[in-house]
SEFI-159091 format. One line per field, with one value per residue: residue number from 1; residue in three letters; x, y, z of N, C-alpha, C in turn. Coordinates in steps of 0.1 Angstrom, whole numbers. Example, Ala and Ser with C-alpha at 12.3 -4.5 7.8 and 13.67 -1.06 7.14 Angstrom:
2
seq: c(1|2)
type: c(ALA|SER)
n.east: c(132|128)
n.north: c(-57|-22)
n.up: c(78|71)
ca.east: c(123|137)
ca.north: c(-45|-11)
ca.up: c(78|71)
c.east: c(132|129)
c.north: c(-33|0)
c.up: c(78|79)
***
This chain:
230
seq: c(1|2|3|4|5|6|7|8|9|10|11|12|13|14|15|16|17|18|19|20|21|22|23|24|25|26|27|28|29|30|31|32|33|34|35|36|37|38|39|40|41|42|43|44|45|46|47|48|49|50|51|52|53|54|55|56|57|58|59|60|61|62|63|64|65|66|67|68|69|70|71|72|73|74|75|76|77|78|79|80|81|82|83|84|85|86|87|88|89|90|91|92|93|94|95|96|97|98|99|100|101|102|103|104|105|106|107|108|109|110|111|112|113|114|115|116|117|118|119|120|121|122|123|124|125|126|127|128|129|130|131|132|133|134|135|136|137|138|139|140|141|142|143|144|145|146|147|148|149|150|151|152|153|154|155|156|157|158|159|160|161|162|163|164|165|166|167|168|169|170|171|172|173|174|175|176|177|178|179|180|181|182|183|184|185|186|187|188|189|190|191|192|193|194|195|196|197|198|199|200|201|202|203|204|205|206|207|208|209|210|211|212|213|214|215|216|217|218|219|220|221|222|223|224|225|226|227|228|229|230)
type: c(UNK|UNK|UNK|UNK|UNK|UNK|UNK|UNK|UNK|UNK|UNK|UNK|UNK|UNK|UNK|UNK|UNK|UNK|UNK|UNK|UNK|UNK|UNK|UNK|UNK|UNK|UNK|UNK|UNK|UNK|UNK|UNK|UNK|UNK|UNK|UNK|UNK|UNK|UNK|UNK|UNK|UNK|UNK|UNK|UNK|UNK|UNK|UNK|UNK|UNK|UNK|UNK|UNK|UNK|UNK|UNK|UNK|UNK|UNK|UNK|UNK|UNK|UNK|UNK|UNK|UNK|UNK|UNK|UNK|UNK|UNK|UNK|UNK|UNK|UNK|UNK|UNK|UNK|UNK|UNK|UNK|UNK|UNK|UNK|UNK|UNK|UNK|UNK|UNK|UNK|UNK|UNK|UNK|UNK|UNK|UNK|UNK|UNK|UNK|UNK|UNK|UNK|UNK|UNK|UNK|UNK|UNK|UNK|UNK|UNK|UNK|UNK|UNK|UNK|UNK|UNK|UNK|UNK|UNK|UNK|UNK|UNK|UNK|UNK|UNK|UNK|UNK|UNK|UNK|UNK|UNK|UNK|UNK|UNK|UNK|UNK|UNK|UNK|UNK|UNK|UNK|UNK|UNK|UNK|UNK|UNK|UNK|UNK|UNK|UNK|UNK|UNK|UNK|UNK|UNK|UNK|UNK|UNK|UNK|UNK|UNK|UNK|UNK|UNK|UNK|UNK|UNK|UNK|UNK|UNK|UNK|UNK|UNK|UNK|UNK|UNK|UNK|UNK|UNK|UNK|UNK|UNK|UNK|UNK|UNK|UNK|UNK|UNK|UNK|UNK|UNK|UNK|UNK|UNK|UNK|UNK|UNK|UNK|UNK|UNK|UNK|UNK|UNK|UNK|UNK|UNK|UNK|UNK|UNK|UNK|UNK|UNK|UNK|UNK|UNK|UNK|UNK|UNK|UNK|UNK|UNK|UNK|UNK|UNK|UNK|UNK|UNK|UNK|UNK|UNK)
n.east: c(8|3|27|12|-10|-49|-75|-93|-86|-60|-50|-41|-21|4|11|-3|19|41|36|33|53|70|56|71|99|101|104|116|104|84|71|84|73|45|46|55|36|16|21|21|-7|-13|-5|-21|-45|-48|-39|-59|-78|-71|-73|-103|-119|-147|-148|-160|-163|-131|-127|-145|-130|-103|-107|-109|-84|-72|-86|-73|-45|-41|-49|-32|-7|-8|-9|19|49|69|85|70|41|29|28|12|-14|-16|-11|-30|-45|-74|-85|-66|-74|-106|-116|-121|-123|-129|-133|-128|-153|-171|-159|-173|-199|-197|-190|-213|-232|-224|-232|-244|-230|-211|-189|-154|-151|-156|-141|-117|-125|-126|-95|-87|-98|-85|-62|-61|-78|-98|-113|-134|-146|-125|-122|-140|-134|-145|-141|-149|-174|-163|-152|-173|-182|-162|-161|-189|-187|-164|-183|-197|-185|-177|-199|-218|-240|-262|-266|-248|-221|-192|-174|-146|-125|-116|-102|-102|-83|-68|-44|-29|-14|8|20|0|19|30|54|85|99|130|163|188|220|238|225|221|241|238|240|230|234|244|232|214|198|185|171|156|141|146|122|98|98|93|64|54|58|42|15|11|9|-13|-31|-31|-40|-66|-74|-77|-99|-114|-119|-126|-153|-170|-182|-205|-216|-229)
n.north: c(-12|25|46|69|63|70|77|71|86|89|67|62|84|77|68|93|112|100|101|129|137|126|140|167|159|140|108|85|60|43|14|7|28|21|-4|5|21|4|-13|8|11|-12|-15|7|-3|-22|-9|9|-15|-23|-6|-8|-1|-4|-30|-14|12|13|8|31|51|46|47|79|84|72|81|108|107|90|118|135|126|130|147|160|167|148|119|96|107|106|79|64|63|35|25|31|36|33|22|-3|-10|-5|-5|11|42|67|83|107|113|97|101|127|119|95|107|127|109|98|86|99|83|84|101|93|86|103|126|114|117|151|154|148|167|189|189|192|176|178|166|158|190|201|198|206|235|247|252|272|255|232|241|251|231|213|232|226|204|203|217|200|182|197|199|188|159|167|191|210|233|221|219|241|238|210|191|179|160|147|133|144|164|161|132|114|104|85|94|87|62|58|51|28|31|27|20|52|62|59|71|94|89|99|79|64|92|98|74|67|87|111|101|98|132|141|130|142|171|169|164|192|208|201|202|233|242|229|242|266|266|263|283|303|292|288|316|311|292|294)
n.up: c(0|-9|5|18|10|22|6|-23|-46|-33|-41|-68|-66|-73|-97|-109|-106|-117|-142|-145|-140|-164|-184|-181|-184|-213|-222|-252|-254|-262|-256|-228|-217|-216|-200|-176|-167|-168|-146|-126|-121|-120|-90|-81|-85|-64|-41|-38|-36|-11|7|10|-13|-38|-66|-86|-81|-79|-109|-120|-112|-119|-149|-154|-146|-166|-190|-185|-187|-214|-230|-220|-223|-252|-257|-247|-257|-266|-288|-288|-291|-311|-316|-300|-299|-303|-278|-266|-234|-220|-247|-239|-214|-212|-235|-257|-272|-269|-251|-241|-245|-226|-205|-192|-192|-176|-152|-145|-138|-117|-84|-50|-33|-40|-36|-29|-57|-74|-63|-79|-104|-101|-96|-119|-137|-125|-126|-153|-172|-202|-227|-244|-245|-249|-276|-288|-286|-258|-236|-212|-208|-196|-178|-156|-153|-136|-110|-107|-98|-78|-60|-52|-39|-16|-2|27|36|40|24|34|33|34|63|68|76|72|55|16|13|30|37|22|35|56|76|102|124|155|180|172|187|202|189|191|198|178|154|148|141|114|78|56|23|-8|-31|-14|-12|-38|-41|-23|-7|-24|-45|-27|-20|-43|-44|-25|-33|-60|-46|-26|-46|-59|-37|-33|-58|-56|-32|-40|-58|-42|-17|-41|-47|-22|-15|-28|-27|2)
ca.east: c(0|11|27|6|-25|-60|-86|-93|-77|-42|-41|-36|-11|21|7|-4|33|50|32|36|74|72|55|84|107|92|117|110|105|69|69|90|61|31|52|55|23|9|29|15|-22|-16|-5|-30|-55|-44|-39|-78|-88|-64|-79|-118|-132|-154|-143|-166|-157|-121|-127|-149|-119|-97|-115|-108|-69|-66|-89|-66|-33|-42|-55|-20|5|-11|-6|29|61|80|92|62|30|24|29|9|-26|-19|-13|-40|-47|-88|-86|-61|-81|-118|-121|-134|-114|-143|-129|-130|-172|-176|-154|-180|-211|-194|-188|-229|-241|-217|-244|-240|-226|-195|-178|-142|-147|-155|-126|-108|-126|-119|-88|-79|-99|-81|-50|-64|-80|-106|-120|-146|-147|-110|-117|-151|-131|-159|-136|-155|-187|-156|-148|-184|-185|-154|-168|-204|-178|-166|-193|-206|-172|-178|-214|-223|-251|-278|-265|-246|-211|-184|-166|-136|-109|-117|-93|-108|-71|-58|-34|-13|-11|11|12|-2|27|34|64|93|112|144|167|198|228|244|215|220|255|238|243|224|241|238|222|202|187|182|172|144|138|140|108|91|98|85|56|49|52|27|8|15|4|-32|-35|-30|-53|-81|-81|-80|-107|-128|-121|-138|-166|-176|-191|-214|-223|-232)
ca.north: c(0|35|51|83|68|70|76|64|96|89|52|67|96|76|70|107|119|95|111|143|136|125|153|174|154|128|98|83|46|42|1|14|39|15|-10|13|27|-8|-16|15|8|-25|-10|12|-13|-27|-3|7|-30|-32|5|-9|4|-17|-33|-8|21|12|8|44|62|40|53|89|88|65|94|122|101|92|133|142|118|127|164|156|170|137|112|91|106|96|59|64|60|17|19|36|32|33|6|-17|-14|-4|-12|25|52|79|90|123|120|89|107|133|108|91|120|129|98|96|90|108|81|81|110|94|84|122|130|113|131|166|160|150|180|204|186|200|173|187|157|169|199|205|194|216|246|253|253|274|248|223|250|252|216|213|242|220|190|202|223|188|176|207|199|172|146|179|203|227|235|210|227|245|231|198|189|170|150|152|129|151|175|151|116|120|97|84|98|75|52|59|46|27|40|14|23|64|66|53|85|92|87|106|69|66|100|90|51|66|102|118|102|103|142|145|129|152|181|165|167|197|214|199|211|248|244|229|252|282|265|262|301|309|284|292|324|308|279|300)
ca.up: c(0|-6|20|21|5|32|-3|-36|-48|-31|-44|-82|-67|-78|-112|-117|-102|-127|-158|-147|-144|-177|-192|-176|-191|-215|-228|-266|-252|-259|-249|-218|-206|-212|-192|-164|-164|-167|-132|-117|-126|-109|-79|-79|-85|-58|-33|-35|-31|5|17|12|-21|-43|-80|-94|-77|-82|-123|-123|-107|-133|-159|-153|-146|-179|-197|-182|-190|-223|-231|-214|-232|-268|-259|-244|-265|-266|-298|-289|-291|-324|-318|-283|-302|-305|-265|-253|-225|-225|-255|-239|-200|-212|-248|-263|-278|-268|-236|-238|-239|-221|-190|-187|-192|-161|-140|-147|-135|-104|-70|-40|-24|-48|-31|-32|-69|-75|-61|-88|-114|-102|-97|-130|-145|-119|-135|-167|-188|-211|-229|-258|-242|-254|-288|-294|-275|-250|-218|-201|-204|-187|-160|-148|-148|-128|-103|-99|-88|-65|-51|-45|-26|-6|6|34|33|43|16|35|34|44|74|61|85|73|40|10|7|42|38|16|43|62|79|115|130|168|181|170|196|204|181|191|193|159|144|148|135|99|73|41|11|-22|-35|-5|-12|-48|-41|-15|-3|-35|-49|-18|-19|-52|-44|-18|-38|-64|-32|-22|-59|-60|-27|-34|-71|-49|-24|-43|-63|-29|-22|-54|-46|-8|-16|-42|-20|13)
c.east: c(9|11|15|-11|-37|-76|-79|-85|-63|-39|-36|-26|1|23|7|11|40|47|34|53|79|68|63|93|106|108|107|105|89|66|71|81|53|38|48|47|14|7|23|1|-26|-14|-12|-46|-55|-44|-51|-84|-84|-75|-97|-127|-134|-147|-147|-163|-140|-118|-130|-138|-107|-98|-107|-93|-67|-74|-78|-50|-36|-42|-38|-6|6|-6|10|41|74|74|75|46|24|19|18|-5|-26|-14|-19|-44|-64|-91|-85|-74|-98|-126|-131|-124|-122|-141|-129|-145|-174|-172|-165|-195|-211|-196|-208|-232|-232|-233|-237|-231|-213|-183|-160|-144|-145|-144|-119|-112|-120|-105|-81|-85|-92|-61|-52|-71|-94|-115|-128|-149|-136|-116|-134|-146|-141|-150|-139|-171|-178|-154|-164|-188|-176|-160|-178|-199|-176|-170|-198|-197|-176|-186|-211|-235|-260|-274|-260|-232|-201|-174|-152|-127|-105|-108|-103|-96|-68|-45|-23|-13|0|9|10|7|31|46|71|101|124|154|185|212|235|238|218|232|254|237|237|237|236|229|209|189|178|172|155|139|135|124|100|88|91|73|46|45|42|14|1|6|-11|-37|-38|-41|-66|-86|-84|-92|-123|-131|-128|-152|-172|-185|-204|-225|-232|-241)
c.north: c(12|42|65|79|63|73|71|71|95|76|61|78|90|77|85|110|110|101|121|146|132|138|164|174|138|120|92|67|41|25|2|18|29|5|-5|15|17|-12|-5|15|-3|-21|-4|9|-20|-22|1|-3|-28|-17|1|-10|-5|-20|-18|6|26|15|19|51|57|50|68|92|85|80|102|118|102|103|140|138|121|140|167|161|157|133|102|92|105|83|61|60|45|14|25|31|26|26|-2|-16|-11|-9|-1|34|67|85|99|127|112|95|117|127|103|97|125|120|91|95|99|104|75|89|109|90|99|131|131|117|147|166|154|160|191|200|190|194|180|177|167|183|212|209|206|230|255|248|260|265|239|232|249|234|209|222|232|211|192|210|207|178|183|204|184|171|157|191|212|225|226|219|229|240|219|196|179|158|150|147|135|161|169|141|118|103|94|83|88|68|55|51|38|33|37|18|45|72|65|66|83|96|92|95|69|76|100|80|60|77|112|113|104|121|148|145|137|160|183|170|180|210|209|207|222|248|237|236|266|280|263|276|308|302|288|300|317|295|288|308)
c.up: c(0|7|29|18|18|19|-12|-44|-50|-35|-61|-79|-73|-89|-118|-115|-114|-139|-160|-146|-156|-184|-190|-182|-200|-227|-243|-271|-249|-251|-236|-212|-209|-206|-177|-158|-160|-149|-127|-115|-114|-94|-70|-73|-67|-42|-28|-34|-18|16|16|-4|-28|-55|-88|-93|-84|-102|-125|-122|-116|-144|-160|-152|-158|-185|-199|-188|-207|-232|-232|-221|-250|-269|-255|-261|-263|-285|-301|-289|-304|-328|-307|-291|-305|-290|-256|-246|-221|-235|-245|-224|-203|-227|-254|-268|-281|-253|-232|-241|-230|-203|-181|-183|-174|-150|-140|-136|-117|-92|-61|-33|-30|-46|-38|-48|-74|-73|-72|-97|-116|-99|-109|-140|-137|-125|-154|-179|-189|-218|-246|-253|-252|-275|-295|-290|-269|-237|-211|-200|-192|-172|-152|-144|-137|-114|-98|-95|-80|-53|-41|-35|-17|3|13|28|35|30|18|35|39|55|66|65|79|55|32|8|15|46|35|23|55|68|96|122|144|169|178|185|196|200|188|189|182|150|136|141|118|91|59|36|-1|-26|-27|-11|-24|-49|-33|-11|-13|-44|-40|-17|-32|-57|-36|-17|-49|-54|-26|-35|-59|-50|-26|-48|-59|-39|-29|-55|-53|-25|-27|-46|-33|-8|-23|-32|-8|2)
***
């Protein structure tokens, strides 16, 4: 399980942080990335079965990262987004190549009592995908649709305002930890190492600032929204 993840949300975070480290700096090894991606899917998969959520749940919120990946890798300035349309992703895992209407179809029809899938909608439109929205350029019909999402994260079970203190991701705000134990002294003398920081601290740190970035677009997309709701 990931170390950070407590929603359906933070089981996909490693996956989105890998993509978006790609789109940063994207390599020309298209077999390579759907390998990769493959392996993070499963992880993912995986990680939302051990935290609770249902098959179906788990596939809806699927759905929605493969959309936003797919959307993101085709728009991507690498070697491979040309070849990338025979490893879509939404073919190989859903069997459709309509993702950018079917994503919003989905998000429609979400219940009330789908919250954390919702989640993973808005936050792959606050990550930017666009879907048929993109492709008719009506991005402000997608912004109001994004907005009425997560108006509806906002609200409790009575319709009123979700208390502001209370985070929609809270995990990425750090891990609430019991003091540590007192470490040996053999143990204390052990010293990071350029590899070390590499091997294990450096992804962790960049997963945090992933983190750390949604955090700041969803709250200054709650900001806006408060007034409107009250």
């Amino acid at each position: 399980m990931s170390l950070f993840a407590t929603s359906l949300a933070d089981a996909f975070m490693p996956l989105i942080a890998y993509l978006r480290q790609f789109q940063q700096a994207p390599a020309n090894d298209t077999p390579q990335l759907a390998a990769n991606v493959d392996r993070l899917i499963a992880d993912a998969r995986r990680t939302a079965h051990d935290l609770g959520f249902t098959e179906a749940d788990i596939d809806s919120a699927l759905f929605a990262v493969v959309a936003w990946a797919d959307e993101a890798l085709l728009a991507a300035p690498w070697g491979g987004a040309a070849e990338w349309p025979r490893h879509l992703l939404q073919k190989r895992y859903f069997n459709i190549t309509n993702a950018g209407v079917d994503f919003f179809t989905r998000l429609e029809a979400l219940t009330p009592q789908q919250l954390p899938v919702r989640e993973v909608y808005t936050l792959c439109l606050s990550l930017g995908f666009a879907g048929r929205y993109g492709y008719e350029r009506n991005l402000k019909a997608r912004e109001e649709i994004q907005r009425a999402s997560m108006k509806l994260l906002l609200q409790d079970g009575e319709g009123l305002p979700a208390a502001v203190d209370e985070h929609l991701f809270p995990d990425g705000y750090g891990l609430n930890l019991p003091p540590p134990r007192p470490e040996p002294a053999s143990r204390l003398r052990w010293r990071f190492t350029s590899l070390s920081f590499q091997a294990f601290i450096a992804p962790l740190v960049g997963l945090a600032l992933l983190y750390l970035l949604y955090h700041v677009t969803i709250w200054q997309m709650v900001d806006t929204l408060l007034p409107q709701i009250k």
